[in-house]
TIMI-687906 format. One record per residue (C-alpha): residue in three letters; x, y, z. Coordinates in nm, 2 decimals, decimal comma. Layout:
<atom><code>ALA</code><xx>X</xx><yy>Y</yy><zz>Z</zz></atom>
...
% end
This chain:
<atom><code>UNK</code><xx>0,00</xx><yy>0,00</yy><zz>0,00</zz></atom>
<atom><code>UNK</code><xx>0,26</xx><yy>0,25</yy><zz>0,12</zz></atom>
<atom><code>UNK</code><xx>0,47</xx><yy>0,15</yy><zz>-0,24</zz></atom>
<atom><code>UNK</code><xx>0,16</xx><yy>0,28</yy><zz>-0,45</zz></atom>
<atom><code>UNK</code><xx>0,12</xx><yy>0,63</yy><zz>-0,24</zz></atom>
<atom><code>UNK</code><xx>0,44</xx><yy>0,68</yy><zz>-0,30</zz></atom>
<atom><code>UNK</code><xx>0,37</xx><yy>0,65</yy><zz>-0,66</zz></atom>
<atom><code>UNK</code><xx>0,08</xx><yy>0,86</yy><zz>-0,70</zz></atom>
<atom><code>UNK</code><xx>0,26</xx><yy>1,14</yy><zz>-0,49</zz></atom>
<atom><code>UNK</code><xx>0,51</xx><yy>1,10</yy><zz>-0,77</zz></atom>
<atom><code>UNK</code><xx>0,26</xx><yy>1,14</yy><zz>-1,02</zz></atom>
<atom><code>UNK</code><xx>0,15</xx><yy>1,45</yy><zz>-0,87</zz></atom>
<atom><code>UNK</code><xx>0,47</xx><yy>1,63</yy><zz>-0,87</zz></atom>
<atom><code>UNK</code><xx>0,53</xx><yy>1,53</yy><zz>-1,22</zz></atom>
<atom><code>UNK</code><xx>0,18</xx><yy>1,66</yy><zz>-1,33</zz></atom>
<atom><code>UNK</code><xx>0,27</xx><yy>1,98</yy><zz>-1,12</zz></atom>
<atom><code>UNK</code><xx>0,65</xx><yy>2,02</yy><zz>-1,31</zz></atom>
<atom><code>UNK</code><xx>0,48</xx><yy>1,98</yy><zz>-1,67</zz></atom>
<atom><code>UNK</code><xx>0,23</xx><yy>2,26</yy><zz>-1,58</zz></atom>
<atom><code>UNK</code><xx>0,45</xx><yy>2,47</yy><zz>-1,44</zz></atom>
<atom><code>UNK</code><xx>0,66</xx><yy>2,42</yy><zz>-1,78</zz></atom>
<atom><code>UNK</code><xx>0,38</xx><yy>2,48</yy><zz>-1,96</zz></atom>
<atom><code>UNK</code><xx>0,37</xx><yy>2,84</yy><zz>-1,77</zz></atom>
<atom><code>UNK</code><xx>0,69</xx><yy>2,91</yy><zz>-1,90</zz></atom>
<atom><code>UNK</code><xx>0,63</xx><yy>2,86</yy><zz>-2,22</zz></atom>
<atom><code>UNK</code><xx>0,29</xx><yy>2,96</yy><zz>-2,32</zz></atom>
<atom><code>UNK</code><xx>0,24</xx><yy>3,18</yy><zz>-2,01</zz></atom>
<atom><code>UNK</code><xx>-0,10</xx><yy>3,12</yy><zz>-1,93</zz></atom>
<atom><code>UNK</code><xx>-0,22</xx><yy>3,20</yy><zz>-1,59</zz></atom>
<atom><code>UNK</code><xx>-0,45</xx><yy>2,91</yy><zz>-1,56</zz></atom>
<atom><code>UNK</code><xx>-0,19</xx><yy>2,71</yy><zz>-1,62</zz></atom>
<atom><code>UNK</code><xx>0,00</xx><yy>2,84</yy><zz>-1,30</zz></atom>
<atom><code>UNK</code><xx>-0,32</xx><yy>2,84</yy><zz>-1,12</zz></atom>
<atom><code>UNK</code><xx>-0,40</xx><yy>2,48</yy><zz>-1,12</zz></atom>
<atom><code>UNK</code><xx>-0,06</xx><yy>2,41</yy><zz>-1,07</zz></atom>
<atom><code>UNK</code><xx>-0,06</xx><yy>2,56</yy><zz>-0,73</zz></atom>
<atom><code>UNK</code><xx>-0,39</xx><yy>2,38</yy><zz>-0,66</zz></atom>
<atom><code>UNK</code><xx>-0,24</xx><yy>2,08</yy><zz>-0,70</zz></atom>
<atom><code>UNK</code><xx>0,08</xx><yy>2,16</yy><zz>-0,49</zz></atom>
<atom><code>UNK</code><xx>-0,15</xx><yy>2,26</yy><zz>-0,23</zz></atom>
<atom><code>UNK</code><xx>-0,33</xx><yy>1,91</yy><zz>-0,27</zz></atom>
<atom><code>UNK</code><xx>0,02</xx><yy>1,76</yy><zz>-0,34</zz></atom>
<atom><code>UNK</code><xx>0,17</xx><yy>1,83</yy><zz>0,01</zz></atom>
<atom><code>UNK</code><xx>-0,15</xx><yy>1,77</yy><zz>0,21</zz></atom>
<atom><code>UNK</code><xx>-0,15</xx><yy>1,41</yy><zz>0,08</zz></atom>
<atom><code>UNK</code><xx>0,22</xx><yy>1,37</yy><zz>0,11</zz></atom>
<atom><code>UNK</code><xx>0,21</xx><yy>1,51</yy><zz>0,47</zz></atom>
<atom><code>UNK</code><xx>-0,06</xx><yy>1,28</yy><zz>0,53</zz></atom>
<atom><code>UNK</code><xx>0,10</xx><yy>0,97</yy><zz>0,41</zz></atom>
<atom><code>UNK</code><xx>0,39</xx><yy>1,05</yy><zz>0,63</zz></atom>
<atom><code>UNK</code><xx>0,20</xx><yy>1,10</yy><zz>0,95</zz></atom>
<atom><code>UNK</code><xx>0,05</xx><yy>0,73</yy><zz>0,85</zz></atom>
<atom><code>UNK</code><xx>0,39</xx><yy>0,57</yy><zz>0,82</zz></atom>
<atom><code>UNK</code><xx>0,47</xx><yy>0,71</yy><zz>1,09</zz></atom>
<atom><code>UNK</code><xx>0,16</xx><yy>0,57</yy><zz>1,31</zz></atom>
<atom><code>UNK</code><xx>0,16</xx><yy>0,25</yy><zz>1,17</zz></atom>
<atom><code>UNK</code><xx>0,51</xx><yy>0,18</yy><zz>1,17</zz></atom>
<atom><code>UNK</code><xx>0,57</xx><yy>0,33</yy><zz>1,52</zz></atom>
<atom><code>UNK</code><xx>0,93</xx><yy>0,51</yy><zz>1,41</zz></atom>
<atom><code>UNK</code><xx>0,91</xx><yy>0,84</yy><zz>1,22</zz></atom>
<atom><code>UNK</code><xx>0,97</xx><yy>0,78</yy><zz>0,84</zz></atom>
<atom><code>UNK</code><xx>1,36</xx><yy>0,92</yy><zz>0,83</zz></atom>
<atom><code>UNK</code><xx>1,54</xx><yy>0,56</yy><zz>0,91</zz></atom>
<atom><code>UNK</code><xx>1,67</xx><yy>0,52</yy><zz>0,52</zz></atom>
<atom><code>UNK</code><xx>1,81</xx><yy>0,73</yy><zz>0,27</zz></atom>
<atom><code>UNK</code><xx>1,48</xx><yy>0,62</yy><zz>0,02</zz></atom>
<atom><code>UNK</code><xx>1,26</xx><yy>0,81</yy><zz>0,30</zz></atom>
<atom><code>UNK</code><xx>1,46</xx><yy>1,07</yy><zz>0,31</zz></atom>
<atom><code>UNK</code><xx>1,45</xx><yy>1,16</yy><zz>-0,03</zz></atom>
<atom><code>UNK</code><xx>1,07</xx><yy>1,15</yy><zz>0,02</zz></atom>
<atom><code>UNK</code><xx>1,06</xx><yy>1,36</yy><zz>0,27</zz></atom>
<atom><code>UNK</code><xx>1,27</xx><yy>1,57</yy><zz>0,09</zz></atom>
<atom><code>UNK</code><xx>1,00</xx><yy>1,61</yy><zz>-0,19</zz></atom>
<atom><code>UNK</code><xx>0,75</xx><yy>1,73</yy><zz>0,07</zz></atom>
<atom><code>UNK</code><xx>1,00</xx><yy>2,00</yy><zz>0,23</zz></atom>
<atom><code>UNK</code><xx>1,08</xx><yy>2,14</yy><zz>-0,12</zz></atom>
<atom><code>UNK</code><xx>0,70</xx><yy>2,16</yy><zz>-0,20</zz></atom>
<atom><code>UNK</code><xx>0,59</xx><yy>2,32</yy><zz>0,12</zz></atom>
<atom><code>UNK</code><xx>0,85</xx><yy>2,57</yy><zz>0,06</zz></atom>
<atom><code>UNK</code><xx>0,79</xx><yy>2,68</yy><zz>-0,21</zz></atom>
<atom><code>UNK</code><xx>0,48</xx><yy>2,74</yy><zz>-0,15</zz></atom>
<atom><code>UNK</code><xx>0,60</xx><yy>3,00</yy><zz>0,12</zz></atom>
<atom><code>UNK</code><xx>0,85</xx><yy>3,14</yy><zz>-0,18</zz></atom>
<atom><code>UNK</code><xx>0,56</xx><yy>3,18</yy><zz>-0,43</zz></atom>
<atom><code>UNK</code><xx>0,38</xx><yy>3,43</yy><zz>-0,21</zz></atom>
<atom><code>UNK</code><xx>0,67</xx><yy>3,67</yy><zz>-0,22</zz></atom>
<atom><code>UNK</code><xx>0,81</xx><yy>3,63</yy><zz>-0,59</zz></atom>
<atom><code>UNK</code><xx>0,64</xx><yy>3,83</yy><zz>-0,83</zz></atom>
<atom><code>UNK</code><xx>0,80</xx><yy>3,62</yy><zz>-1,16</zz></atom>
<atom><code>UNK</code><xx>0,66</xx><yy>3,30</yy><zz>-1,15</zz></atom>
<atom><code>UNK</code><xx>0,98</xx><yy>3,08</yy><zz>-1,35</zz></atom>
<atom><code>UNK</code><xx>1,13</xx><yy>2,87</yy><zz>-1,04</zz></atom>
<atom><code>UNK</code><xx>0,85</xx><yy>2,59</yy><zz>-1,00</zz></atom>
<atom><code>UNK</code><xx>1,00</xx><yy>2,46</yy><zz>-1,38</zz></atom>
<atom><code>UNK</code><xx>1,29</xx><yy>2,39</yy><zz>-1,22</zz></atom>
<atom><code>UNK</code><xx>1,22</xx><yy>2,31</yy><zz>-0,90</zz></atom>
<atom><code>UNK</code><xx>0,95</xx><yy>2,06</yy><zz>-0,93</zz></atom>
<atom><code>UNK</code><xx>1,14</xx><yy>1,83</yy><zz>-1,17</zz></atom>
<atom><code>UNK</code><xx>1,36</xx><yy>1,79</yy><zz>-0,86</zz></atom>
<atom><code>UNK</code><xx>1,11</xx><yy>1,71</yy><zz>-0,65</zz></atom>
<atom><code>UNK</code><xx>0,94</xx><yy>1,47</yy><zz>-0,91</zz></atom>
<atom><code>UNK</code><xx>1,31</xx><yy>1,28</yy><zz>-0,96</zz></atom>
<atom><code>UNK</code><xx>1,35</xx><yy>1,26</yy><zz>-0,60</zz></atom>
<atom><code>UNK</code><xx>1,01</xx><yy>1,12</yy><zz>-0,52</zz></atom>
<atom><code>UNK</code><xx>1,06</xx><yy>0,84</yy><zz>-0,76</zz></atom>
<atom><code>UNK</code><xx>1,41</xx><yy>0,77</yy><zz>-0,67</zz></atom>
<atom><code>UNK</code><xx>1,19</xx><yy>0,71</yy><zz>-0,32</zz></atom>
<atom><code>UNK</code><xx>0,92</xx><yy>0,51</yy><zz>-0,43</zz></atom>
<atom><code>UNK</code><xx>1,16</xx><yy>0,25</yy><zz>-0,61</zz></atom>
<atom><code>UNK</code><xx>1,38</xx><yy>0,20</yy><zz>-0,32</zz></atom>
<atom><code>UNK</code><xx>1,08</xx><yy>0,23</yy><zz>-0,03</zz></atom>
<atom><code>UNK</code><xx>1,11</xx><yy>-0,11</yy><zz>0,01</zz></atom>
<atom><code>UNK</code><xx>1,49</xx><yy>-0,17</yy><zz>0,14</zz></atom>
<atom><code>UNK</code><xx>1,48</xx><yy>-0,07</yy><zz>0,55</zz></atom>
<atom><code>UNK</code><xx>1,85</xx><yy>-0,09</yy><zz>0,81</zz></atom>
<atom><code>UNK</code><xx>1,71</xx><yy>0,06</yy><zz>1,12</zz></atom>
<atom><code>UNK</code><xx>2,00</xx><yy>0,09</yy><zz>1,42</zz></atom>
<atom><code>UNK</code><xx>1,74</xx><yy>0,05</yy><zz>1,73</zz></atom>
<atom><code>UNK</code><xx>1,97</xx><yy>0,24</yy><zz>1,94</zz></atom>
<atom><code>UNK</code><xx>1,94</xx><yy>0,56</yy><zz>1,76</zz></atom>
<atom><code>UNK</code><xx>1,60</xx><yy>0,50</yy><zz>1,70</zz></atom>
<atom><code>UNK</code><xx>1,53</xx><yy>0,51</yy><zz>2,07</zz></atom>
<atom><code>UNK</code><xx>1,65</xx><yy>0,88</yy><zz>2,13</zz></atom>
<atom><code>UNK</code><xx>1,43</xx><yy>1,12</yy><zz>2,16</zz></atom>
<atom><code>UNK</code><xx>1,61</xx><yy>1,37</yy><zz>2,00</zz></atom>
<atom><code>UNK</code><xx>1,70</xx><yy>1,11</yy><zz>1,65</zz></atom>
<atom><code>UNK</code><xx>1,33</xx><yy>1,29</yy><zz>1,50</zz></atom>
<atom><code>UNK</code><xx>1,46</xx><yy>1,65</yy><zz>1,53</zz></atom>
<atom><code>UNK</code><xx>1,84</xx><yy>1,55</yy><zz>1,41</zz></atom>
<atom><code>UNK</code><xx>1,67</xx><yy>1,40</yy><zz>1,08</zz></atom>
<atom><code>UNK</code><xx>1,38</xx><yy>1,67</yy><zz>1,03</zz></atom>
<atom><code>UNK</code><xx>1,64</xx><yy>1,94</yy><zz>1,07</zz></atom>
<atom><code>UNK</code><xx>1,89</xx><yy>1,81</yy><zz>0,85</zz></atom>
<atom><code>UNK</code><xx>1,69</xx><yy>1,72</yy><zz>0,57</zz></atom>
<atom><code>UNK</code><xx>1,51</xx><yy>2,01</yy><zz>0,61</zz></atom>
<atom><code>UNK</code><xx>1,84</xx><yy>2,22</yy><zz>0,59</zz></atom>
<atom><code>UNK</code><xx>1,91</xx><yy>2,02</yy><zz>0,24</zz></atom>
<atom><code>UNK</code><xx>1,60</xx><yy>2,16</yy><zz>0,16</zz></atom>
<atom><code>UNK</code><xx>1,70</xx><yy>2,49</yy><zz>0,15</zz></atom>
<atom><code>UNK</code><xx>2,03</xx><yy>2,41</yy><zz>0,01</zz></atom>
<atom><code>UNK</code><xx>1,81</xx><yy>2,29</yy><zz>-0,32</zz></atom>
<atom><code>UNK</code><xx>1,67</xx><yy>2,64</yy><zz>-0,34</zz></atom>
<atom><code>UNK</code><xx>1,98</xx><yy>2,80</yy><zz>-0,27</zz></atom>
<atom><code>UNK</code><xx>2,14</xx><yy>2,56</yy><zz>-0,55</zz></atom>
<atom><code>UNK</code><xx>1,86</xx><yy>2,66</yy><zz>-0,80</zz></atom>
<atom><code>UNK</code><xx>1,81</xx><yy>3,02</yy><zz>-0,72</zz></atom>
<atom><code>UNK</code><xx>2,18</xx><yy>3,10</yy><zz>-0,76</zz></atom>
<atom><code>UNK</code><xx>2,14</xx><yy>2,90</yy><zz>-1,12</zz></atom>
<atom><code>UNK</code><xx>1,87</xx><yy>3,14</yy><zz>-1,24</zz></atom>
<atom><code>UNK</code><xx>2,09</xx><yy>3,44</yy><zz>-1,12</zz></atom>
<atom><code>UNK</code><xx>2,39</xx><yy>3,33</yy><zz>-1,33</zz></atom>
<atom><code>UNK</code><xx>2,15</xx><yy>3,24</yy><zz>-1,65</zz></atom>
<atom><code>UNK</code><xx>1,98</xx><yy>3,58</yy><zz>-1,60</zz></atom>
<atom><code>UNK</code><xx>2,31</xx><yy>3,75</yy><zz>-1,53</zz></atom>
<atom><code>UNK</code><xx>2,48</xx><yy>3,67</yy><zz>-1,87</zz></atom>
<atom><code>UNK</code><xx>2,13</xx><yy>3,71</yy><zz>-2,07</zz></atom>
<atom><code>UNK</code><xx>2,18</xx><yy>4,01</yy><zz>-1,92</zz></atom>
<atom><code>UNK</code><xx>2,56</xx><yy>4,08</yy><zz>-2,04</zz></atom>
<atom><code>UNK</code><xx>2,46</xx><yy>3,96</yy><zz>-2,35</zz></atom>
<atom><code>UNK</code><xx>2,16</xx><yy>4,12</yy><zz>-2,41</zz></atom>
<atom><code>UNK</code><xx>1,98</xx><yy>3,84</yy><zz>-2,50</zz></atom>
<atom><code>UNK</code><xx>1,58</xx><yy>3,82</yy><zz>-2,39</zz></atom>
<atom><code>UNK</code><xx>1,39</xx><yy>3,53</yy><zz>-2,43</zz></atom>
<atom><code>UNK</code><xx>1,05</xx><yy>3,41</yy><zz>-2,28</zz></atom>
<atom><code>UNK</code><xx>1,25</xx><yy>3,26</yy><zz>-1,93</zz></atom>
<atom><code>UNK</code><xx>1,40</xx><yy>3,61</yy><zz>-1,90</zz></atom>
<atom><code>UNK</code><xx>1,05</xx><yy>3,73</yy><zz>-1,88</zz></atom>
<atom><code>UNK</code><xx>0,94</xx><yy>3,52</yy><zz>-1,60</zz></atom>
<atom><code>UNK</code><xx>1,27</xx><yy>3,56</yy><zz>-1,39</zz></atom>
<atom><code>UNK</code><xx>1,27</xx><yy>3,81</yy><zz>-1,08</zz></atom>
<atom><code>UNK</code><xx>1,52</xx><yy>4,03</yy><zz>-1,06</zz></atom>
<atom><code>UNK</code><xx>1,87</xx><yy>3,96</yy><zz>-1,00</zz></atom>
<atom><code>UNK</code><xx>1,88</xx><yy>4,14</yy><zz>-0,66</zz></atom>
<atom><code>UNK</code><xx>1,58</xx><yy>3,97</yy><zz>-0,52</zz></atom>
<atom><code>UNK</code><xx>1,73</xx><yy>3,65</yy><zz>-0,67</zz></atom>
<atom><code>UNK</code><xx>2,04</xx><yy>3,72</yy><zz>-0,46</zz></atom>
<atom><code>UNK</code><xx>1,85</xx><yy>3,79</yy><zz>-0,17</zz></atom>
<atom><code>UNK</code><xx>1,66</xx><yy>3,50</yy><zz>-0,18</zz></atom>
<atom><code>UNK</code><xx>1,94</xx><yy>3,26</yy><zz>-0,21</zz></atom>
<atom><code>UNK</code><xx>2,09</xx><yy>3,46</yy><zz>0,09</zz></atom>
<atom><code>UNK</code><xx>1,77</xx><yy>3,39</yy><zz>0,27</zz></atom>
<atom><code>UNK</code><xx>1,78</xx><yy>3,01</yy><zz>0,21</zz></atom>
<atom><code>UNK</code><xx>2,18</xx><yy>3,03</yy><zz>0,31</zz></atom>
<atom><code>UNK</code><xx>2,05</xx><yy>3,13</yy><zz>0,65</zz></atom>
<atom><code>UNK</code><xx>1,79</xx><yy>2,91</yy><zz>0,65</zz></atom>
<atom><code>UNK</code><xx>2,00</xx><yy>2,61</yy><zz>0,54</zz></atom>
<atom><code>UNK</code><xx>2,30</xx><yy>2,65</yy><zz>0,80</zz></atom>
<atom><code>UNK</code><xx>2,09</xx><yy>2,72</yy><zz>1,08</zz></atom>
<atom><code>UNK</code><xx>1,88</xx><yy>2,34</yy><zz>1,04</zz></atom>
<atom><code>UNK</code><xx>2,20</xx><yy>2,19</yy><zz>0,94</zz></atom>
<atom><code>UNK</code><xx>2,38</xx><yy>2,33</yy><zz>1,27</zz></atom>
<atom><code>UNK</code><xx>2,11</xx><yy>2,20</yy><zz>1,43</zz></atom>
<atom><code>UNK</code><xx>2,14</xx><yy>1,85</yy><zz>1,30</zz></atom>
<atom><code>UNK</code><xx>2,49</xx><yy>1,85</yy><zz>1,33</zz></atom>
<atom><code>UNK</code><xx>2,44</xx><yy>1,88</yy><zz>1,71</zz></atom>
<atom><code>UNK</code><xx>2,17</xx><yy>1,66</yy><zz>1,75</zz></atom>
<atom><code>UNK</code><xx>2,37</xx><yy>1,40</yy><zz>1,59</zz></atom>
<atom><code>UNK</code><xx>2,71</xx><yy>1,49</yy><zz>1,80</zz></atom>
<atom><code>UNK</code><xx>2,50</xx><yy>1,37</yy><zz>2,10</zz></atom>
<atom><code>UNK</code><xx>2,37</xx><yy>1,10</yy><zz>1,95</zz></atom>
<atom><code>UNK</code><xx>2,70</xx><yy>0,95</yy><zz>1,79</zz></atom>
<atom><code>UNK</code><xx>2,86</xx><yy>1,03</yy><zz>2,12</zz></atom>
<atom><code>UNK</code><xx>2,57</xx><yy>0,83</yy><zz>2,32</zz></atom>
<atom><code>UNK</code><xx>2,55</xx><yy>0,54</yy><zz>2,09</zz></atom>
<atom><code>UNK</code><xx>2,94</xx><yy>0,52</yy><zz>1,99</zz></atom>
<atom><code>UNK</code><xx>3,12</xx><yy>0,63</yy><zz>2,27</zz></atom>
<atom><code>UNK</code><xx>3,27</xx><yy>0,92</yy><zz>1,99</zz></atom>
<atom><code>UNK</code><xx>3,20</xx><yy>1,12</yy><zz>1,70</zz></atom>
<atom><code>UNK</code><xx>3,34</xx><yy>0,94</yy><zz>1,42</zz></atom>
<atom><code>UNK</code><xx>3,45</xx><yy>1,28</yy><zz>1,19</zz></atom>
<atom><code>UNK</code><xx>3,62</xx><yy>1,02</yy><zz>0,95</zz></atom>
<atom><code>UNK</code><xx>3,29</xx><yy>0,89</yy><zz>0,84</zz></atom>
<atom><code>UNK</code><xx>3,23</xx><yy>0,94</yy><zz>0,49</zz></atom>
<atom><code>UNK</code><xx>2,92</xx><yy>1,08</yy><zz>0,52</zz></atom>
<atom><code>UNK</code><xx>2,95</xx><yy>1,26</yy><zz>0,88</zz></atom>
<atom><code>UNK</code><xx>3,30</xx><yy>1,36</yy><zz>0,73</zz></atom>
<atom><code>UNK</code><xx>3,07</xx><yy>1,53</yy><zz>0,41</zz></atom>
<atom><code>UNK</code><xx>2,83</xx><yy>1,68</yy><zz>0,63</zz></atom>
<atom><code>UNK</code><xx>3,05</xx><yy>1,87</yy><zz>0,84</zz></atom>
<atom><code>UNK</code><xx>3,28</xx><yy>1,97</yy><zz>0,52</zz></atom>
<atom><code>UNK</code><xx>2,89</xx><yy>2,13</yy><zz>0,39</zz></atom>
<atom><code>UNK</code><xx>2,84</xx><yy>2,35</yy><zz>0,72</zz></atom>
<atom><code>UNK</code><xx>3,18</xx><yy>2,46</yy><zz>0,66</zz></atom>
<atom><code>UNK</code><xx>3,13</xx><yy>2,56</yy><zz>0,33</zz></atom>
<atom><code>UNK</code><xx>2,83</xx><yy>2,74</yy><zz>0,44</zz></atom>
<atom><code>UNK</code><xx>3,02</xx><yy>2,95</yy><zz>0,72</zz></atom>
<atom><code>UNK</code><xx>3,29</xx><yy>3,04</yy><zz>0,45</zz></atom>
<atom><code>UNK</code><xx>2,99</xx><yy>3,10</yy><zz>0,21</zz></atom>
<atom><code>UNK</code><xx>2,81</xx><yy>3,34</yy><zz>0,53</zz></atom>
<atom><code>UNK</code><xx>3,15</xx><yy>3,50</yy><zz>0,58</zz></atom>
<atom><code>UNK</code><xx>3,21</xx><yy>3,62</yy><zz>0,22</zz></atom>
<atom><code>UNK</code><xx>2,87</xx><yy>3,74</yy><zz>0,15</zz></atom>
<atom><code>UNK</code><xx>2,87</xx><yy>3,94</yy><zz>0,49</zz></atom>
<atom><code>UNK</code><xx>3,24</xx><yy>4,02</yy><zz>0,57</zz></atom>
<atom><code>UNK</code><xx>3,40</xx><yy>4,06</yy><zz>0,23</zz></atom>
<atom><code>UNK</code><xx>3,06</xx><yy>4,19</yy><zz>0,10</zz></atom>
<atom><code>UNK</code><xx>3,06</xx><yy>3,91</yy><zz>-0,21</zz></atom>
<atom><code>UNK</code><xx>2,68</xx><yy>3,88</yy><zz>-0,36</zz></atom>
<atom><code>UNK</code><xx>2,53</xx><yy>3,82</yy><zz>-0,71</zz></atom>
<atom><code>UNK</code><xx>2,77</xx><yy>3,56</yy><zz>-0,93</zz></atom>
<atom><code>UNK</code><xx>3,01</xx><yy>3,41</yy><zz>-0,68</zz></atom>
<atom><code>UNK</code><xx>2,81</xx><yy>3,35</yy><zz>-0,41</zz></atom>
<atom><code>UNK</code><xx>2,56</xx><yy>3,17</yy><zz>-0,70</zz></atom>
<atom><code>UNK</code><xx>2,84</xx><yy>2,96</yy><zz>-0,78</zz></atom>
<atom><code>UNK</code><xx>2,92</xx><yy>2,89</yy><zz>-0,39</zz></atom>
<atom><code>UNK</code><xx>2,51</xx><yy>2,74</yy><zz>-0,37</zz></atom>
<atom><code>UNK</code><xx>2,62</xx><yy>2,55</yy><zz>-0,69</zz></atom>
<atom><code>UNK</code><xx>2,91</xx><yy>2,35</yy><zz>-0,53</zz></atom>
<atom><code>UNK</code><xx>2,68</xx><yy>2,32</yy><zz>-0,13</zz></atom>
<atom><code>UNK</code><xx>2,43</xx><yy>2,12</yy><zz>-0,41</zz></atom>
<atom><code>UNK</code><xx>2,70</xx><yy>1,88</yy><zz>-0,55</zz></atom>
<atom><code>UNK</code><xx>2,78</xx><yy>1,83</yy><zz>-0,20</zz></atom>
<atom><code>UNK</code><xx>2,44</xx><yy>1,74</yy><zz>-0,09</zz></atom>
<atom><code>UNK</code><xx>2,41</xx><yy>1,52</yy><zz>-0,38</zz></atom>
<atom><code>UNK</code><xx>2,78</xx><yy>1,35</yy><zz>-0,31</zz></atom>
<atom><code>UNK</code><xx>2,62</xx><yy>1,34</yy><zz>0,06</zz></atom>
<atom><code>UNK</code><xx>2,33</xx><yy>1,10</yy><zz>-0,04</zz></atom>
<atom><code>UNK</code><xx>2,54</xx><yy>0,94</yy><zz>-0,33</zz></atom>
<atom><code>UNK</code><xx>2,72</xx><yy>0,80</yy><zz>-0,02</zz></atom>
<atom><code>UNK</code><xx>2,43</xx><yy>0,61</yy><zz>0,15</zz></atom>
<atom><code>UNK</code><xx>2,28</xx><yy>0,52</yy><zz>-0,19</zz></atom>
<atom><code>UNK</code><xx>2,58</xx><yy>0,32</yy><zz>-0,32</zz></atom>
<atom><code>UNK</code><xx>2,58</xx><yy>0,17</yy><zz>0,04</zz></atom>
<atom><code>UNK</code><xx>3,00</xx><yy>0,29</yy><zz>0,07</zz></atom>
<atom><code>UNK</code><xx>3,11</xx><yy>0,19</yy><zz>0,41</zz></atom>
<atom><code>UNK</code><xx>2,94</xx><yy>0,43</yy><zz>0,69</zz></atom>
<atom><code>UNK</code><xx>2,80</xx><yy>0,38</yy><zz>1,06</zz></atom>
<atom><code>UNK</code><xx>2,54</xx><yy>0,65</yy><zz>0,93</zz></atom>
<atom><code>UNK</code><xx>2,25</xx><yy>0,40</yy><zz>0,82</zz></atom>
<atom><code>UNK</code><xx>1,98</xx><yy>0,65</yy><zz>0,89</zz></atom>
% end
């Protein structure tokens, strides 16, 4: 049962990133209209199918890298939801809901394969290290995409080169703002789970094994984003480098699950 949710959830974000595609290129309102009804109806089912798993299983559903990249899906749907009530242009759902759609089915074919590690499931604070670290990749996705759309609209912009995506782009200082705004968000959650999972390592293995390949990653991403907070408000950098900072944080988020996918030797199973 929970295999074919996961599908249709799929199908809804993939039905959401072909309207929103369709905005782009025909520019119809309606288009975006129904789109955001069915994000809406998207992340109420998908919020609802967690709280299930979560009931009938008893453990929240975080314990695999497969749930993860569900839950993933949901975060990135719910916010932008909160993003599309403060951007004018309405361009970043065509890129970020083929994300979401890719990530959800990347879930739904591996929901089946479970390594639970009782011990860390019996923590209390294991729900608030996974929810704020995923939640903090979350952001990081933005970030990654945001800054993207600010280098594409940069050089159209050198180039003087104006196409129908140029039309539906914000501008590139509330682009740079709102990557700076996910920046924030993303350090903070992941500083958070960093923490929360200190204690735990420390509780369950006696110390925090740094030399973990994907501990070792995580930490190496909230060091990045430190240097990437210190440049943009110390040295002042904005606009095209910090873009290209977000760029690298998202090939280390996606080196970061790459780890636990390919199942590469780690005492981080969850």
């Amino acid at each position: 049962m929970f295999f074919t949710i996961d599908l249709v959830i799929a199908g809804f974000y993939g039905i959401i990133s072909v309207f929103h595609i369709l905005f782009v290129v025909k520019g119809h309102n309606k288009l975006y209209a129904s789109a955001t009804v069915l994000n809406y109806t998207a992340v109420i089912l998908h919020s609802a199918f967690f709280i299930l798993q979560w009931v009938v299983t008893g453990d929240i559903p975080l314990l695999t890298v497969f749930h993860a990249f569900s839950f993933l899906s949901l975060i990135l749907a719910a916010i932008f939801l909160l993003i599309d009530r403060r951007v004018v242009n309405k361009s970043l759902g065509s890129f970020a809901f083929p994300l979401i759609f890719v990530f959800q089915v990347i879930s739904s074919f591996g929901f089946r394969i479970s390594y639970l590690d009782s011990e860390v499931l019996g923590l209390p604070i294991f729900s608030v290290h996974t929810v704020s670290s995923v939640t903090g990749y979350a952001f990081f996705v933005y970030s990654m995409i945001l800054g993207i759309l600010y280098l594409y609209l940069f050089y159209e912009l050198k180039q003087k080169k104006f196409n129908v995506l140029f039309d539906r782009l914000p501008s590139l200082e509330t682009l740079d703002r709102m990557n700076g705004v996910c920046i924030v968000a993303g350090f903070a959650l992941l500083s958070l789970g960093i923490a929360t999972g200190s204690i735990m390592a420390i509780r369950v293995w006696k110390v925090f094994p740094l030399l973990d390949p994907k501990i070792f990653l995580s930490v190496v991403l909230w060091v990045f984003c430190i240097i990437n907070l210190v440049f943009r408000h110390l040295v002042k950098w904005s606009g095209k480098n910090m873009s290209l900072l977000s760029f690298f944080s998202f090939v280390l988020i996606i080196i970061i699950f790459m780890v636990e996918t390919f199942a590469l030797p780690t005492l981080h199973r969850f």
